[in-house]
C-alpha positions in Angstrom: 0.0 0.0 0.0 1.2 3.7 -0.6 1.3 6.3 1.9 -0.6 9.3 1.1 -0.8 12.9 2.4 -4.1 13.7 4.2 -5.0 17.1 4.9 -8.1 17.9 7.3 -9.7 21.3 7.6 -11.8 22.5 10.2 -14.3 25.2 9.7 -16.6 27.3 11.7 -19.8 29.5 12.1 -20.4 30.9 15.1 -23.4 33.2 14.4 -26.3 32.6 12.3 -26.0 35.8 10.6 -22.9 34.3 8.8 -24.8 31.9 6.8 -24.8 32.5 3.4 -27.6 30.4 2.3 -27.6 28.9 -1.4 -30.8 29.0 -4.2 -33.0 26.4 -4.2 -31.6 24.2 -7.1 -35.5 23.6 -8.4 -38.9 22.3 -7.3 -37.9 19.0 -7.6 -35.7 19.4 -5.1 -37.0 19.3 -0.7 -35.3 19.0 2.1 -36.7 17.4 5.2 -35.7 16.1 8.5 -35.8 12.3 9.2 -38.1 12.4 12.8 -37.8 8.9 12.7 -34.2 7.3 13.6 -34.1 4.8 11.3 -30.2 3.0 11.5 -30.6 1.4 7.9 -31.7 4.3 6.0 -28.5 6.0 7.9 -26.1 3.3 7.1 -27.7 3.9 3.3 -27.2 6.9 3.1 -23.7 7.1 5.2 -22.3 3.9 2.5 -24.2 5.5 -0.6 -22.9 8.9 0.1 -19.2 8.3 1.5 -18.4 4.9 -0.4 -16.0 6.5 -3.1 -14.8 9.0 -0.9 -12.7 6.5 1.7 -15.4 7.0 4.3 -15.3 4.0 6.7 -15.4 4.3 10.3 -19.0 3.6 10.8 -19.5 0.4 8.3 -17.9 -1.7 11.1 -20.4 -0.5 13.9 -23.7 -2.7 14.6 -27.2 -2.1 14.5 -27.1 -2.0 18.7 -24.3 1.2 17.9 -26.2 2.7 15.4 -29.6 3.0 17.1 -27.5 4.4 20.3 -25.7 7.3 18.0 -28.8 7.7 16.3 -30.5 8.1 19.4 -28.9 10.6 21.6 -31.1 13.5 22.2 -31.0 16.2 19.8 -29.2 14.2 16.4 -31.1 14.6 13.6 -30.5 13.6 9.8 -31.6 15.7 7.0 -32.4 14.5 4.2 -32.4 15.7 0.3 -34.8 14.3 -2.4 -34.9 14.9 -6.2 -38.3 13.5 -6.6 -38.5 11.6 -3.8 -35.1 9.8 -4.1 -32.6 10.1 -1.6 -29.7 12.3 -3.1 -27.8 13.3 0.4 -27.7 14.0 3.7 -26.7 16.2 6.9 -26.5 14.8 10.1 -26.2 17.0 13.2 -24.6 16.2 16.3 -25.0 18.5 19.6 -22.0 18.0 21.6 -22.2 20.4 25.1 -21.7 24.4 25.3 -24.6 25.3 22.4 -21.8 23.3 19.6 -23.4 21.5 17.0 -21.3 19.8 14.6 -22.1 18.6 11.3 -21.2 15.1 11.6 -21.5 13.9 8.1 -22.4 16.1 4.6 -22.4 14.5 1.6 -24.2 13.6 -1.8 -24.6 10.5 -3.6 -22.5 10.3 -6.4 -25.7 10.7 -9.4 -26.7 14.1 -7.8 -23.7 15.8 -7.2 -22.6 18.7 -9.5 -26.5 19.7 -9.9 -26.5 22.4 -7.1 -28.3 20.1 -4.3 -25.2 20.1 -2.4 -25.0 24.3 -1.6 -28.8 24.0 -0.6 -28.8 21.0 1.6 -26.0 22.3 3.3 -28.0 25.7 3.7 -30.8 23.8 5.1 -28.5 21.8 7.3 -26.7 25.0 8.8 -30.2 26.5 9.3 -31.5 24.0 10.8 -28.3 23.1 13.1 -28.5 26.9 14.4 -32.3 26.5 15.5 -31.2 23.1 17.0 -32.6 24.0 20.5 -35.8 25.2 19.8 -36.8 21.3 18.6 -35.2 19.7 21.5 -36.8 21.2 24.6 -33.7 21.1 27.5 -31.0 21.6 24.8 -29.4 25.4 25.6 -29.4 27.3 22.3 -26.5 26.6 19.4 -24.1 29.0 19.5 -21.4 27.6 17.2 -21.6 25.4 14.0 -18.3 23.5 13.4 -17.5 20.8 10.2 -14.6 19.3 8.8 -13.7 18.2 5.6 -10.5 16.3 4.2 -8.7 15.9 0.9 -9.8 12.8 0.1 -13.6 14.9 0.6 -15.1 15.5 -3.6 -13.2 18.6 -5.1 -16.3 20.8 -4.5 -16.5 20.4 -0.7 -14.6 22.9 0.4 -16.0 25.5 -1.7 -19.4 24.8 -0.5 -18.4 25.1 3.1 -16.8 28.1 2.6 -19.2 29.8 0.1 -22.1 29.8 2.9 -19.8 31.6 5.6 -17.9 29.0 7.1 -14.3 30.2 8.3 -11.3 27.4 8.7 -9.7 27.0 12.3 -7.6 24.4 12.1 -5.9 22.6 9.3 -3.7 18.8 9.9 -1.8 17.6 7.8 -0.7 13.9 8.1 0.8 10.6 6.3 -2.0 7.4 5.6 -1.9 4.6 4.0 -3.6 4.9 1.1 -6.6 2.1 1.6 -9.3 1.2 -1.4 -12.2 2.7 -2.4 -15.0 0.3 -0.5 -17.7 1.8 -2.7 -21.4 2.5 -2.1 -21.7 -1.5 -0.6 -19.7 -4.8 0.2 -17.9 -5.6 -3.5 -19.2 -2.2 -5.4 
């Protein structure tokens, strides 16, 4: 296996008045939050989303692990359509002090480049600042944080950055270079 160079940036909001929200891409397109944890639709949407782009930490965890992650109070997945298909997702993860992270962003591979990903992301941010007026008990968000990679599609970064997130941190580190797994086992 070759070594390669990862590079991981970390980016901010931390107002709401920094979102920069994107067009709607169409009328075909909605966005709606998933009220229902559901850990096969997540694991769908995490492989279908992140199987060309190296994503792999959750494909080993159990249906016991995912109901728990799924299932801590105030994580919610949104989800994108095109006609009522799936074609991405946003899922949100409260961690303590008013932060909200945005766990995992992504698009499946047939819908990306068609503007879905700058709304959905819009929608995501939106909906991660008003975090604490769904989950009664949960103080009010007052920073959004995500991070993105190299090994992230080309037009990741952009996106982030094009609706008013601001970089923090950037790593930079060796890894050996593993496979593409694809969308599912043998893809």
């Amino acid at each position: 296996m070759s070594t390669i160079t990862l590079t991981t940036w970390s980016l901010e909001m931390t107002s709401p008045e920094e979102l920069v929200a994107a067009a709607v891409p169409g009328p075909e397109i909605t966005v709606s939050r998933a009220e229902v944890p559901s850990p096969e639709f997540s694991r769908f949407l995490y492989a279908s989303v992140g199987g060309d782009i190296h994503w792999t930490d959750r494909l080993a965890l159990t249906r016991a692990q995912w109901v728990e992650q799924l299932g801590r109070p105030g994580v919610e997945t949104w989800v994108a359509y095109d006609r009522g298909t799936p074609a991405g997702y946003c899922e949100l993860d409260p961690q303590g002090d008013g932060v909200v992270e945005i766990m995992y962003f992504g698009l499946l591979p047939d819908f990306r480049g068609r503007r879905i990903g700058g709304h959905l992301l819009s929608v995501g941010v939106a909906a991660a600042w008003s975090l604490g007026d769904r989950w009664p008990g949960r103080e009010g968000t007052r920073r959004v944080w995500v991070h993105t990679c190299s090994q992230d599609g080309p037009t990741a970064m952009g996106n982030y950055e094009r609706r008013g997130f601001k970089v923090f941190k950037t790593e930079t580190e060796p890894k050996e270079e593993a496979p593409t797994p694809g969308p599912w086992p043998g893809a």
